[in-house]
PDB file of N, CA, C and O in Angstrom:
ATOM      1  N   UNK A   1       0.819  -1.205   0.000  1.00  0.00           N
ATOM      2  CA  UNK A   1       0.000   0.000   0.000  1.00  0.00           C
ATOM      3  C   UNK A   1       0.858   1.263   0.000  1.00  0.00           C
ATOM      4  O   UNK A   1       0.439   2.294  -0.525  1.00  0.00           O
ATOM      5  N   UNK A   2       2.016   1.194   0.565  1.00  0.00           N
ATOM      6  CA  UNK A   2       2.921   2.239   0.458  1.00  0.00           C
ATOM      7  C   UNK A   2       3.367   2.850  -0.710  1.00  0.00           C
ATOM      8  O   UNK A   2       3.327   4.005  -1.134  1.00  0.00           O
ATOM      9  N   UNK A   3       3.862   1.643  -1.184  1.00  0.00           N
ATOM     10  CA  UNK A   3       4.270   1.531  -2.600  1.00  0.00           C
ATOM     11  C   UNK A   3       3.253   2.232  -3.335  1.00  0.00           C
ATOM     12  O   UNK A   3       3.587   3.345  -3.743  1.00  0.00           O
ATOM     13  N   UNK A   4       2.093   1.841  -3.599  1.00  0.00           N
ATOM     14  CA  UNK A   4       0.714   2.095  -4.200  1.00  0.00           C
ATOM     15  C   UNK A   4       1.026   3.556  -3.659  1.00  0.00           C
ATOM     16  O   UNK A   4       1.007   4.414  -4.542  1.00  0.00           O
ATOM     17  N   UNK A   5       1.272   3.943  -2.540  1.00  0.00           N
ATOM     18  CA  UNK A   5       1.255   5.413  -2.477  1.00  0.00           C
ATOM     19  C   UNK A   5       2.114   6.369  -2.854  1.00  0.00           C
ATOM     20  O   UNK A   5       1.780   7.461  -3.316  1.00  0.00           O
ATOM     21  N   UNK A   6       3.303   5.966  -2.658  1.00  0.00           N
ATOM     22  CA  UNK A   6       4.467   6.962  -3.450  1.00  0.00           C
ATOM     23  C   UNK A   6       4.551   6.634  -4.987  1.00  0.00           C
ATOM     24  O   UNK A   6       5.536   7.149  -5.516  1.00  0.00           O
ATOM     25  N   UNK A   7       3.756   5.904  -5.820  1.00  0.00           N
ATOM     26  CA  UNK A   7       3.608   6.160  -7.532  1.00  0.00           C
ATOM     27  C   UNK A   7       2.765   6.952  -7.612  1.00  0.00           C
ATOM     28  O   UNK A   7       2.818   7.749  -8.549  1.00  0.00           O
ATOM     29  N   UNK A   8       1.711   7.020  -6.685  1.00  0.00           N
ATOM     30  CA  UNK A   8       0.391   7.608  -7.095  1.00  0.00           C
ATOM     31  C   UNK A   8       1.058   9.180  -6.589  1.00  0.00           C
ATOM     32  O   UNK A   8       0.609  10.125  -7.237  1.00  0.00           O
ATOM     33  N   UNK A   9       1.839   9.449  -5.755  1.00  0.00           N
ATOM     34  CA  UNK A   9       2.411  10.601  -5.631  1.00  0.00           C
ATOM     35  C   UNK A   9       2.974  11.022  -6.424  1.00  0.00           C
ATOM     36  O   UNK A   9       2.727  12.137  -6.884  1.00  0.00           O
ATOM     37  N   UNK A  10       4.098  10.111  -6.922  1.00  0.00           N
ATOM     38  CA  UNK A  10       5.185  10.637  -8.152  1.00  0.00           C
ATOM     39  C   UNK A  10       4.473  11.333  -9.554  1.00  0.00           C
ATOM     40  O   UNK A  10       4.705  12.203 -10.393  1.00  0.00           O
ATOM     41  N   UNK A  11       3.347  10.226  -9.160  1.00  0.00           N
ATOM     42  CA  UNK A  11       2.228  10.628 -10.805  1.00  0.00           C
ATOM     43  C   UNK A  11       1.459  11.890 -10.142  1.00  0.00           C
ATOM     44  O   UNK A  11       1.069  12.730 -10.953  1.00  0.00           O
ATOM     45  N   UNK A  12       1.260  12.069  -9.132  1.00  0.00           N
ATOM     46  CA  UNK A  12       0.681  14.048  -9.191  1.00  0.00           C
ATOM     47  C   UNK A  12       1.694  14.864  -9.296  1.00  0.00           C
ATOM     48  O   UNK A  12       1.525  15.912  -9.920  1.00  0.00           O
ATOM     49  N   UNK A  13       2.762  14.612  -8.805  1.00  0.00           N
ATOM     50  CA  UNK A  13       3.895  15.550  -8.492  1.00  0.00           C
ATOM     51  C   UNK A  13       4.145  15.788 -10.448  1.00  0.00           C
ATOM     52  O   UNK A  13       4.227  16.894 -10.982  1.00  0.00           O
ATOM     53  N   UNK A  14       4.215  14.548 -11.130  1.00  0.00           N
ATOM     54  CA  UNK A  14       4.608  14.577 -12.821  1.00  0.00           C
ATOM     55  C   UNK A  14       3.155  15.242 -13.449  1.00  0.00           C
ATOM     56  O   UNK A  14       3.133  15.709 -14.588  1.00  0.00           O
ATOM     57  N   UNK A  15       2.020  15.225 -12.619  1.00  0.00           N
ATOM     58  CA  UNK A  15       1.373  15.519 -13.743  1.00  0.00           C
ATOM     59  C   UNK A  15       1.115  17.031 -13.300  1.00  0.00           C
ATOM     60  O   UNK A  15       1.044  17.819 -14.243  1.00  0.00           O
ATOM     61  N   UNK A  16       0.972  17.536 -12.093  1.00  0.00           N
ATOM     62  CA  UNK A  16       1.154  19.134 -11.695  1.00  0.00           C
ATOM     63  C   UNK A  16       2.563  19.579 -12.736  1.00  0.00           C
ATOM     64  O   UNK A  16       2.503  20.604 -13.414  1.00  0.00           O
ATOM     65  N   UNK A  17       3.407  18.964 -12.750  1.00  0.00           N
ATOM     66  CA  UNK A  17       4.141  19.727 -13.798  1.00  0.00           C
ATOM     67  C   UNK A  17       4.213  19.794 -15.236  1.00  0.00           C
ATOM     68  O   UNK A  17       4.918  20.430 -16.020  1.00  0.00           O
ATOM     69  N   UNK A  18       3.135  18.826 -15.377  1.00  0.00           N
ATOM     70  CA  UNK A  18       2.779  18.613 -16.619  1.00  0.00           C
ATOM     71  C   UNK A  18       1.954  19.902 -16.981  1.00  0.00           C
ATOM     72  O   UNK A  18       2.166  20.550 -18.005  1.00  0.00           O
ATOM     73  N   UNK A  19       0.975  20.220 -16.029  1.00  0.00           N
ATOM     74  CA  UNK A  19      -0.265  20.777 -16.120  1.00  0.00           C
ATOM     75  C   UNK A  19      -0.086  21.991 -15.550  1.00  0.00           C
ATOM     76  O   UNK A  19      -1.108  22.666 -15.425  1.00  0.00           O
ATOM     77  N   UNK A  20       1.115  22.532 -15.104  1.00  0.00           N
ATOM     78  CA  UNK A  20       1.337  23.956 -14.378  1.00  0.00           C
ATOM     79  C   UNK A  20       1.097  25.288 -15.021  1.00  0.00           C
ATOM     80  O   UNK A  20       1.499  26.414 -14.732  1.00  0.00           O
ATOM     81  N   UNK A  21       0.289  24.813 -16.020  1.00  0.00           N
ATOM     82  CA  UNK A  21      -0.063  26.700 -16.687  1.00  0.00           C
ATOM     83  C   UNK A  21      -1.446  26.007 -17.072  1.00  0.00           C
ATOM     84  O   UNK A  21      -1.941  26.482 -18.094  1.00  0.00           O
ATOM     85  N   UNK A  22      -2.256  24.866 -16.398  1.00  0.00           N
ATOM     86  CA  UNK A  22      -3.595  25.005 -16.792  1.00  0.00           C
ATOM     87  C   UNK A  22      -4.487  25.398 -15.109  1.00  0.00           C
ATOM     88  O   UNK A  22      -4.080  25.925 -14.073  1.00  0.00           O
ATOM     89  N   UNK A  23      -5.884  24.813 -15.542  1.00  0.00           N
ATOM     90  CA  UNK A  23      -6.398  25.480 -14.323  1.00  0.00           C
ATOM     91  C   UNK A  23      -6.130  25.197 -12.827  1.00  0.00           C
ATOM     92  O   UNK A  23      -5.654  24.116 -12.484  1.00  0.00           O
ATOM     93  N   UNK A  24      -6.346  25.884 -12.195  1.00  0.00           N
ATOM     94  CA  UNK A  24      -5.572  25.747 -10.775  1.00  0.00           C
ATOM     95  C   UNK A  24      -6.174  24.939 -10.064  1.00  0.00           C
ATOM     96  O   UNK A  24      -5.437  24.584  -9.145  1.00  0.00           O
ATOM     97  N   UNK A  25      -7.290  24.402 -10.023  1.00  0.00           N
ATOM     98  CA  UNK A  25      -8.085  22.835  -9.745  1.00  0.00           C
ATOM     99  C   UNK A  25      -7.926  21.726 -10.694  1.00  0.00           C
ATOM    100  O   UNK A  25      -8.824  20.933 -10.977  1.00  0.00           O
ATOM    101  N   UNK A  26      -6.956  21.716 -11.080  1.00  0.00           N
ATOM    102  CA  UNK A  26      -7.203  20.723 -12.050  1.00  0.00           C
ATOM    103  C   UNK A  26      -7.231  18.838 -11.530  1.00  0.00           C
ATOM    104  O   UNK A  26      -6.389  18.137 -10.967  1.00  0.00           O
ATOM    105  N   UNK A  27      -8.869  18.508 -12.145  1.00  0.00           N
ATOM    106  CA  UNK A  27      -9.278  17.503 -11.573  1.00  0.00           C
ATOM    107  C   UNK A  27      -8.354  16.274 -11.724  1.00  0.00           C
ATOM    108  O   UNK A  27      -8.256  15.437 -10.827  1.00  0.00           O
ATOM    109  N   UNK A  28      -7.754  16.204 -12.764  1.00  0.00           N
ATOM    110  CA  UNK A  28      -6.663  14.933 -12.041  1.00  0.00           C
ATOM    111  C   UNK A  28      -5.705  14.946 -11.396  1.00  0.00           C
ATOM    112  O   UNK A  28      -5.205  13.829 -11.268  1.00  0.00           O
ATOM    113  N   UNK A  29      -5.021  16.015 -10.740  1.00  0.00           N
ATOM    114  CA  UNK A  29      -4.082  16.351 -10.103  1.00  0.00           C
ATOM    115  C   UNK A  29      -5.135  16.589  -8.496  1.00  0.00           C
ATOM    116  O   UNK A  29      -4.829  16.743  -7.314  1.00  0.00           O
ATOM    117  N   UNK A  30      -6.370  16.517  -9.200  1.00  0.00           N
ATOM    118  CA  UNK A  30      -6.836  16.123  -7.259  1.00  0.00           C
ATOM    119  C   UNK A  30      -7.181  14.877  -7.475  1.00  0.00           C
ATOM    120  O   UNK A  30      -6.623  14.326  -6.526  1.00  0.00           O
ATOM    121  N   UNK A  31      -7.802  13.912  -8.160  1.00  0.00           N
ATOM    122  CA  UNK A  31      -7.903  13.082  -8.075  1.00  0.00           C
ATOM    123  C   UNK A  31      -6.844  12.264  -7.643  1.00  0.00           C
ATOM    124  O   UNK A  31      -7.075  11.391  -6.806  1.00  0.00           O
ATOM    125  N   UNK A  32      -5.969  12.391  -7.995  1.00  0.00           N
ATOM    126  CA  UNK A  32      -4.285  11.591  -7.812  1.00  0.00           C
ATOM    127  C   UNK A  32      -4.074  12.411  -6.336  1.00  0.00           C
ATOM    128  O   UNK A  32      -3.295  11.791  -5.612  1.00  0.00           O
ATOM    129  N   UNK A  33      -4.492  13.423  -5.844  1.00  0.00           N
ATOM    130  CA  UNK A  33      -4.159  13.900  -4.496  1.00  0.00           C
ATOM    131  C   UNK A  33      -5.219  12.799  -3.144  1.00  0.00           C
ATOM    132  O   UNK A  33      -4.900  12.270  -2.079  1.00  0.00           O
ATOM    133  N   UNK A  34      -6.453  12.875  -3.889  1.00  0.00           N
ATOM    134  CA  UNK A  34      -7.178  12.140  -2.981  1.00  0.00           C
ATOM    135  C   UNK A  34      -6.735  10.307  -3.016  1.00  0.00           C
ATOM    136  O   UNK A  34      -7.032   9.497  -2.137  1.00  0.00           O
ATOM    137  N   UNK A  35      -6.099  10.069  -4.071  1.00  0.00           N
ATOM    138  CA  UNK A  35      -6.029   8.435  -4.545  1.00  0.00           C
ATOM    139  C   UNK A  35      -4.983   8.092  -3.544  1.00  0.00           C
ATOM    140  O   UNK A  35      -4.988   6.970  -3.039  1.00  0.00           O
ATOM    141  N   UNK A  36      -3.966   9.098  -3.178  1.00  0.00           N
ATOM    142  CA  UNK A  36      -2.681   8.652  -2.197  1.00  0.00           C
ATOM    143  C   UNK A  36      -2.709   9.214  -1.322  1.00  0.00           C
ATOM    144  O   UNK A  36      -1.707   9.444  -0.645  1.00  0.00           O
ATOM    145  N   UNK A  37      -4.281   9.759  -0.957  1.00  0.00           N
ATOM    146  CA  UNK A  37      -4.948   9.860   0.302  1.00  0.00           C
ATOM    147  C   UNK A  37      -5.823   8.691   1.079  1.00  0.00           C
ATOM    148  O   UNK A  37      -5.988   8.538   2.289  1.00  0.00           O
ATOM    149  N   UNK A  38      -6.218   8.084   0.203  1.00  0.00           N
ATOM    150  CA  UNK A  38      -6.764   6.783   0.300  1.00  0.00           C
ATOM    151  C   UNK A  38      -6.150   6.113   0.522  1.00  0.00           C
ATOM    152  O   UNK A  38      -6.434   5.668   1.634  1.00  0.00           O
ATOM    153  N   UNK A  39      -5.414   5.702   0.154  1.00  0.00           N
ATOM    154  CA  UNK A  39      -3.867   4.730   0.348  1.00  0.00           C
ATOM    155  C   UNK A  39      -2.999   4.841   1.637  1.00  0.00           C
ATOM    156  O   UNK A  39      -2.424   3.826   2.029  1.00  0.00           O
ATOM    157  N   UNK A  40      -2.878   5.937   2.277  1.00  0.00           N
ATOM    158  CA  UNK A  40      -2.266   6.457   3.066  1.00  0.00           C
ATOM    159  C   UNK A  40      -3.283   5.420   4.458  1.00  0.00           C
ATOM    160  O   UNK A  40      -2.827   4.459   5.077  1.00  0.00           O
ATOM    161  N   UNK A  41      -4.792   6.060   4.625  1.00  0.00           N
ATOM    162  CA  UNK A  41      -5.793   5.773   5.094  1.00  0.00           C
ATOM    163  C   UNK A  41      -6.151   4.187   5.152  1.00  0.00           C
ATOM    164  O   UNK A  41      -6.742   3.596   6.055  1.00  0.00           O
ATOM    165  N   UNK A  42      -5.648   3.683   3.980  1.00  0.00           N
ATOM    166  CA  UNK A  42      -5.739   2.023   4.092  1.00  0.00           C
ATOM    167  C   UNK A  42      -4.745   1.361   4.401  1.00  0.00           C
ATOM    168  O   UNK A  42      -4.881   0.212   4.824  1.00  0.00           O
ATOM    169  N   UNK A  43      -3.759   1.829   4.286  1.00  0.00           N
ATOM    170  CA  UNK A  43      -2.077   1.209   4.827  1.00  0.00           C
ATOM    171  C   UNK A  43      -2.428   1.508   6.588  1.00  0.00           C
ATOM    172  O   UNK A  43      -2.381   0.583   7.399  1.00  0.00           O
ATOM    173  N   UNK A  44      -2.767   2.905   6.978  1.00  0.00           N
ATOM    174  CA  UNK A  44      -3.134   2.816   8.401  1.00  0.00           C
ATOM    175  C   UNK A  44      -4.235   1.499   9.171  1.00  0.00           C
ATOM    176  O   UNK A  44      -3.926   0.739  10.089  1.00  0.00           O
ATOM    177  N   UNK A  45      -5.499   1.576   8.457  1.00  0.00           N
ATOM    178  CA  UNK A  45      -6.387   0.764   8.786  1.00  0.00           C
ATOM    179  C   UNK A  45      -5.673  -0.723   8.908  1.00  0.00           C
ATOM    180  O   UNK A  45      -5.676  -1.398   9.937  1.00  0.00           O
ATOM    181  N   UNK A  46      -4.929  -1.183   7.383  1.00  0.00           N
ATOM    182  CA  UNK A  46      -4.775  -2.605   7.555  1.00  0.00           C
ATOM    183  C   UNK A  46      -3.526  -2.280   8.726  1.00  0.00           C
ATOM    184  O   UNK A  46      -3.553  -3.414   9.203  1.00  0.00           O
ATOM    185  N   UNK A  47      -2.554  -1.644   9.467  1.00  0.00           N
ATOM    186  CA  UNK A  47      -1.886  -1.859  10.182  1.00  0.00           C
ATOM    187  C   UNK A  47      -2.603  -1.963  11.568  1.00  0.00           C
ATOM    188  O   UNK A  47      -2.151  -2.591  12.526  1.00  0.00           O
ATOM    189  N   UNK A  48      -3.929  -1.177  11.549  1.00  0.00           N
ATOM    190  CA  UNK A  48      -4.622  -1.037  13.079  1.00  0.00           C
ATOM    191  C   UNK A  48      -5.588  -2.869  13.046  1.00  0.00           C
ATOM    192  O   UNK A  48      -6.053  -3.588  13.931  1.00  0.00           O
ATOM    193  N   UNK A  49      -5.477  -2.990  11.214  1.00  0.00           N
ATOM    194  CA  UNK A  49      -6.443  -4.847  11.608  1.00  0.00           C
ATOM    195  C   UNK A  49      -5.924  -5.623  12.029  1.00  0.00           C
ATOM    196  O   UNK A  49      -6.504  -6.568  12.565  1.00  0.00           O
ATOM    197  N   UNK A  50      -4.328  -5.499  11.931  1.00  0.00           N
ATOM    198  CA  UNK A  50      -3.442  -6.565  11.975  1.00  0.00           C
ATOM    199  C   UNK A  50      -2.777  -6.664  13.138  1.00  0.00           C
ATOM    200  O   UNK A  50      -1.913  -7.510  13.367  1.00  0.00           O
ATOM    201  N   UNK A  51      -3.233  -5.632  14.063  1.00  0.00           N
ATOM    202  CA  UNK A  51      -2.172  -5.209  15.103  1.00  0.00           C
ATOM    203  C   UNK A  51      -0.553  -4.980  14.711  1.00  0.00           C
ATOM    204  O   UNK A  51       0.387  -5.646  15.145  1.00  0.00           O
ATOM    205  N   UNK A  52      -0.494  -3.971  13.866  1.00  0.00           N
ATOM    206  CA  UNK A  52       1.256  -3.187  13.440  1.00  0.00           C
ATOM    207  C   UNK A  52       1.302  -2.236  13.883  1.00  0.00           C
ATOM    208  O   UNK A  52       0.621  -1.289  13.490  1.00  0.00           O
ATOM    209  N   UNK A  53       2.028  -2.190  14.738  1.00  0.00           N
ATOM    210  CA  UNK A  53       2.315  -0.274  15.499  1.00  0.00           C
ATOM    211  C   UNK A  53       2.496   0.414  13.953  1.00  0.00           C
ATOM    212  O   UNK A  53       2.799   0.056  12.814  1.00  0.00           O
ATOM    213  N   UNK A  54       2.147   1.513  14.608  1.00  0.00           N
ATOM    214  CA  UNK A  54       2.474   2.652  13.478  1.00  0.00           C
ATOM    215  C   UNK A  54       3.898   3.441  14.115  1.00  0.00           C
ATOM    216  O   UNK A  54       4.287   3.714  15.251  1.00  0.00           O
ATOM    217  N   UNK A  55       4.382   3.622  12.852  1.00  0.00           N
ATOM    218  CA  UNK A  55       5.500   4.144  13.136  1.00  0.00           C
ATOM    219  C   UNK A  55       5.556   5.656  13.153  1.00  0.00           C
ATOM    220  O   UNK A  55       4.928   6.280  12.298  1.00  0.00           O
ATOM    221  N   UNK A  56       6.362   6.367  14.197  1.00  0.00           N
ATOM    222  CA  UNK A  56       6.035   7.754  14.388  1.00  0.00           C
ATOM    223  C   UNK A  56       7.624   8.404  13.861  1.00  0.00           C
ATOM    224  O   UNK A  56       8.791   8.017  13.921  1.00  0.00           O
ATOM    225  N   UNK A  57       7.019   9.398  13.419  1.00  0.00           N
ATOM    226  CA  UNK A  57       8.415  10.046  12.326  1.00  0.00           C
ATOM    227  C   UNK A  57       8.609  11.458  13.510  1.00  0.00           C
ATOM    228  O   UNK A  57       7.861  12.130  14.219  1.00  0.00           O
ATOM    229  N   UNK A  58      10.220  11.385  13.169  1.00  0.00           N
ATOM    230  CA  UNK A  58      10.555  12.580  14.387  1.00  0.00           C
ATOM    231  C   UNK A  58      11.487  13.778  13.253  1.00  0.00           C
ATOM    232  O   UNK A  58      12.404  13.598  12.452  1.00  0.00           O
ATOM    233  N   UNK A  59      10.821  14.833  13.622  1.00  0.00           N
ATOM    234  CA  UNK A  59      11.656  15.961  13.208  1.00  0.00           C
ATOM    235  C   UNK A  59      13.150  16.343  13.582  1.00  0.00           C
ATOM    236  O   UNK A  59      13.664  17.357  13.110  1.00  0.00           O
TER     237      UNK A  59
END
């Protein structure tokens, strides 16, 4: 699911620069924002089904 999440990132990050002089909502660059939002959200869930600590990131 991770995985699934950093392509689906790489592919907004490529397509915002694809698309950086069109409109400033542009629906597949949210769609691809919400898709590795989802992903994010299901990598959590299956770690809370399975009992996997989540790992906490330190500044």
């Amino acid at each position: 699911l991770h995985i699934a999440r950093a392509i689906t990132r790489r592919a907004e990050r490529s397509t915002v620069e694809l698309y950086k002089n069109a409109l400033p909502k542009n629906p597949v660059v949210m769609y691809l924002n919400r898709l590795s939002d989802y992903f994010f959200v299901l990598s959590r869930y299956h770690n809370k089904q399975n009992n996997i600590p989540e790992t906490t990131w330190q500044r």
